[in-house]
C-alpha positions as CSV (number, residue, x, y, z in Angstrom):
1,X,51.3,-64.4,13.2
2,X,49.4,-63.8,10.1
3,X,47.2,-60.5,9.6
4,X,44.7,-60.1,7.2
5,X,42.2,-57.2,5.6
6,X,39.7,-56.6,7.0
7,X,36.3,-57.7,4.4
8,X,33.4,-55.7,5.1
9,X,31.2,-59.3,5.4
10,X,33.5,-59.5,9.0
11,X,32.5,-56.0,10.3
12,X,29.7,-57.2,12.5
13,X,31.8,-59.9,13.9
14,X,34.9,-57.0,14.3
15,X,32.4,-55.2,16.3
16,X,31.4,-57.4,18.4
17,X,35.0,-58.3,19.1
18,X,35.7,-55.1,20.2
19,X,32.6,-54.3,22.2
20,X,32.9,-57.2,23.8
21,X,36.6,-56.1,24.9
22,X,36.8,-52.7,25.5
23,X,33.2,-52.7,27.3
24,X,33.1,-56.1,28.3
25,X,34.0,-57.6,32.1
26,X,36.3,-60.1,30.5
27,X,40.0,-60.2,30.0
28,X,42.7,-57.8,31.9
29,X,42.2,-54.3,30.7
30,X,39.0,-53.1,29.7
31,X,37.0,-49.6,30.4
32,X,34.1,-50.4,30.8
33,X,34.0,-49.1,34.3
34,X,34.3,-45.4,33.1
35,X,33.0,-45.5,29.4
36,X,29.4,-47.1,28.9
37,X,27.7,-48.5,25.2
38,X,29.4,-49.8,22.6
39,X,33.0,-48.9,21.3
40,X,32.1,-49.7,17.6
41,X,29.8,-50.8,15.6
42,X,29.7,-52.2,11.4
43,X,28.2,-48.6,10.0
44,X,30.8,-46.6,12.3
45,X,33.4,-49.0,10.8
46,X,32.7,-48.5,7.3
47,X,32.4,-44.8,7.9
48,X,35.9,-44.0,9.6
49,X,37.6,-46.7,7.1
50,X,35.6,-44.2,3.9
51,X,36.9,-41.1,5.8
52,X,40.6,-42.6,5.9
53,X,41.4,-44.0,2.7
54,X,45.0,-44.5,3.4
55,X,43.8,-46.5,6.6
56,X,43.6,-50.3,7.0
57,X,41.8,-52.5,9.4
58,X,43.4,-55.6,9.8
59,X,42.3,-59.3,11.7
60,X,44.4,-61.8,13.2
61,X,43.8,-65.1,12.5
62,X,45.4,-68.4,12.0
63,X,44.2,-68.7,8.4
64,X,42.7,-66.2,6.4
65,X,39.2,-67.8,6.4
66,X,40.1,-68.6,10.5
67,X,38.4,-67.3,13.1
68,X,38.9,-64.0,14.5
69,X,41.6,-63.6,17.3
70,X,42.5,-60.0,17.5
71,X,42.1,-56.3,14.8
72,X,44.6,-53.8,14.8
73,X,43.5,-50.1,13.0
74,X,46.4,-48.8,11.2
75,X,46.7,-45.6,9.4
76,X,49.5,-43.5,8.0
77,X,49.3,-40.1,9.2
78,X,52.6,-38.4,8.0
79,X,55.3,-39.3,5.7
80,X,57.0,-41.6,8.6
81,X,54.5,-41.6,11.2
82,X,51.5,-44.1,11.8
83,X,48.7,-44.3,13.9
84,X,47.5,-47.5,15.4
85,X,44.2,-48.1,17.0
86,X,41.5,-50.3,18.2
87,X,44.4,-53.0,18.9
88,X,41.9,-55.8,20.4
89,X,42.4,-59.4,21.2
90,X,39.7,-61.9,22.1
91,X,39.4,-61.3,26.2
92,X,39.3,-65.5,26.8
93,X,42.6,-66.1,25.0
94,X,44.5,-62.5,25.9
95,X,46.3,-64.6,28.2
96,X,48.0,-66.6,25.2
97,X,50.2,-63.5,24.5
98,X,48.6,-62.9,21.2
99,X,48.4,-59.4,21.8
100,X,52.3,-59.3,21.9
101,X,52.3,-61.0,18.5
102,X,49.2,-58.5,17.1
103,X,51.5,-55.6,18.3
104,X,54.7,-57.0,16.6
105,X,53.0,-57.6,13.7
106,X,51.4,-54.3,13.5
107,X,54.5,-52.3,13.8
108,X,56.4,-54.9,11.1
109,X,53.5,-54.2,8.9
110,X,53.8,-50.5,9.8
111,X,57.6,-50.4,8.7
112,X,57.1,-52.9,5.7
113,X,54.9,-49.8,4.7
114,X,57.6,-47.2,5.2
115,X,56.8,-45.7,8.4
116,X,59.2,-44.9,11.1
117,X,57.1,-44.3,14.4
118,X,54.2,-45.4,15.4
119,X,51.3,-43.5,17.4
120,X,48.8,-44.0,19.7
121,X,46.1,-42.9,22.1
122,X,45.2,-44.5,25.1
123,X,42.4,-42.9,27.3
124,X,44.2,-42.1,30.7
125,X,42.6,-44.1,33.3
126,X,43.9,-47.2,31.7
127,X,46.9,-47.3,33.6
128,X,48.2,-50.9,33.5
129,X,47.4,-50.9,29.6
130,X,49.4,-48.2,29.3
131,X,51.9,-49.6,31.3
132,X,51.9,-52.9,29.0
133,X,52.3,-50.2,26.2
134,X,55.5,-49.1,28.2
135,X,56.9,-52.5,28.5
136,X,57.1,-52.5,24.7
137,X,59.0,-49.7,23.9
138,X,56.5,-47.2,23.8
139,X,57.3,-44.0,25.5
140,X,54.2,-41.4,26.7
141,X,55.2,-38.1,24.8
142,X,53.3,-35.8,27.6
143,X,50.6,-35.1,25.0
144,X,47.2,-35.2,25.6
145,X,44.2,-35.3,23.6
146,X,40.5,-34.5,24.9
147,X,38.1,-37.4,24.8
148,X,35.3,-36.4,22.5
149,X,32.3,-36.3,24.9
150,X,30.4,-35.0,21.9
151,X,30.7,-38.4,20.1
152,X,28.5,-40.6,20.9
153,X,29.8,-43.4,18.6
154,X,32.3,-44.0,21.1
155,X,30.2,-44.8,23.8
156,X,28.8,-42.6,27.1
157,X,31.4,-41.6,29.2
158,X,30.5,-42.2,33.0
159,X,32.7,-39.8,34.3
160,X,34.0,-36.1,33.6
161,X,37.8,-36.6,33.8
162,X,38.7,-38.5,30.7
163,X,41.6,-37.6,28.4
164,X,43.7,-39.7,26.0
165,X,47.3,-39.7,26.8
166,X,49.9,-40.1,23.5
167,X,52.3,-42.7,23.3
168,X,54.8,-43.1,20.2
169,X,57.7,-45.6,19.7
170,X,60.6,-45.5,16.8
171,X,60.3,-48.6,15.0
């Protein structure tokens, strides 16, 4: 399962993807329920990828010039550790197991790279995400992080409760 760079001519169509998945009504896990607006959008793309040099945001496809399936952020945030983000696969094929692949991929990508662990952040209230995180080796560390209400670029929360939880898994 190839995965490719990110070009800044596909940042419209990568936001869209992920709007449409996060926020969206399709597909199996979603949080849109809790989190209204968009997730993403091209300039907020650009911006984070500027403010993390070391980070790379990478699109599944078929063939490089394919169309989009699925983006995974990845981003190296100590000597062994990584961080992975934004992990999205179209919501009318999720049920093709592609986002088994994406992950795989990701973390093989992640190790190819020199990195030992891998990191994420999951808001809370997506339980059975979490729980497909779980189911893949990745263990919830107890941390939490607060969800930045101040940020707007991350959508309108809906409700008053929400946290990220912190998941990590030896690779």
């Amino acid at each position: 399962m190839p995965l490719f760079p990110a070009l800044p001519d596909a940042f419209d169509e990568i936001a869209d993807l992920v709007n449409r998945a996060y926020r969206g009504t399709e597909g199996w896990t979603h949080e849109g329920e809790y989190i209204d607006g968009q997730r993403t959008d091209p300039h907020t793309l650009r911006a984070d990828l500027a403010a993390a040099p070391k980070a790379e945001l990478l699109t599944l496809r078929d063939t490089a010039d394919g169309p989009l399936l699925g983006v995974v952020w990845l981003e190296p945030t100590d000597k062994d550790v990584w961080y992975l983000g934004m992990l999205t696969v179209r919501p009318d094929i999720q049920d093709r197991q592609l986002g088994r692949g994406l992950l795989a991929e990701a973390e093989a990508h992640v190790k190819r790279g020199g990195g030992r662990r891998v990191r994420m952040t999951v808001v809370s209230l997506r339980e059975p995400l979490i729980a497909w995180y779980v189911r893949r080796g990745y263990v919830l560390t107890g941390e939490t992080e607060p969800f930045p209400y101040e940020n707007q670029t991350l959508g309108a929360p809906r409700r008053d409760d929400l946290a990220f939880v912190v998941l990590e898994k030896g690779i």
